[in-house]
N, C-alpha and C positions, 0 to 999 in steps of 0.2 A: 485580548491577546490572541496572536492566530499559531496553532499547532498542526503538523502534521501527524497523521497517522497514517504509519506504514505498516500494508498488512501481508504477514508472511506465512504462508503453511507450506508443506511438506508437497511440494509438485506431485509424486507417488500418488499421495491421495487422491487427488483431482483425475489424473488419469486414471485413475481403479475406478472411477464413477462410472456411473452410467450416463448414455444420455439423457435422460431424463433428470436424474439428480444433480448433473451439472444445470441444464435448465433452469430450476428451481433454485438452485443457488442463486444463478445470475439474475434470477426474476428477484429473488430476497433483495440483492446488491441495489439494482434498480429501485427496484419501491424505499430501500434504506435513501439512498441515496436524495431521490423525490422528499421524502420526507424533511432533511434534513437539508437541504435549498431551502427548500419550503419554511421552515423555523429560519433562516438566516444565521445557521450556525456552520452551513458548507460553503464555503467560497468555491473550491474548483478539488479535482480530482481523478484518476484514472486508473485502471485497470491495466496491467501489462502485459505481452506474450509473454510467453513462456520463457527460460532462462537457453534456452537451447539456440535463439533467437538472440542475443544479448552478446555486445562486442566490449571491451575494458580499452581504452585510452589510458597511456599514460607517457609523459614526457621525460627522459632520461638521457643525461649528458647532451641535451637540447636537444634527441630527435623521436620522432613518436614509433612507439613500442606498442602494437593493437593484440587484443587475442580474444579468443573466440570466449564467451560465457562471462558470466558475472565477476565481479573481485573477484570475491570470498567464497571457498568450499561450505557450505555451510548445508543443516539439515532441514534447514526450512528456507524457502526462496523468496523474494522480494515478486509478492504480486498487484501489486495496486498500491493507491495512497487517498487519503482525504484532506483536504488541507479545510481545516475547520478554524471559525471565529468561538470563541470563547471567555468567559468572563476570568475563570481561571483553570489551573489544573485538573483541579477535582470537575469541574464541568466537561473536561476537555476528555477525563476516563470517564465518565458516565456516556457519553457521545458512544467513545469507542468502545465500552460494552455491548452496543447496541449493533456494533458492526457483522455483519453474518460471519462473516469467516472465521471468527475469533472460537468458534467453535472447533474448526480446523488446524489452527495453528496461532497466531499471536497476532497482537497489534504493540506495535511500539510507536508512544508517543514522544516528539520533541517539540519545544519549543522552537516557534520560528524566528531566529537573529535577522535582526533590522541591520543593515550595514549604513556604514556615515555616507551623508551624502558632501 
């Protein structure tokens, strides 16, 4: 079954890093990431700018409505995802344990809906 994990921390944080500490971060992300191609349990995934960079589409009374930033006010920000193969759930958070950031902020996992063809 394939699940996404979406990973979110607090932007704040990131920018309080150092260079160095971001570095290291994104070298953890890397070698996570390596790893987990490598088992056949990551299909695809990506890292995103920052939310500051991030426009919201939306269609109202049929004409499009844009604005600067994410949806949602929120205190932690949408930075990356892993789209993972999985046998089940419980595989699918042991994956995402594993993931660096989760130390900084959260991974929420969903399952991925198949639509009809």
């Amino acid at each position: 079954m394939k699940y996404v994990c979406l990973v979110y921390y607090d932007e704040k944080i990131i920018r309080d890093m150092s260079e160095q500490q971001w570095l290291d971060l994104n070298k953890e992300c890397i070698a996570f990431g390596e790893q987990v191609r490598g088992s056949g349990h990551c299909i695809g995934g990506n890292a995103l700018q920052m939310t500051d960079t991030a426009s919201t589409v939306r269609i109202r009374a049929g004409q499009l409505q844009l604005s600067d930033g994410p949806f949602a006010e929120t205190k932690e920000q949408l930075a990356g995802f892993y789209l993972m193969e999985a046998k089940d759930l419980n595989e699918a958070i042991q994956l995402a344990g594993r993931i660096p950031p989760a130390r900084l902020g959260s991974i929420e996992i969903r399952p991925v809906r198949e639509l009809p063809k």
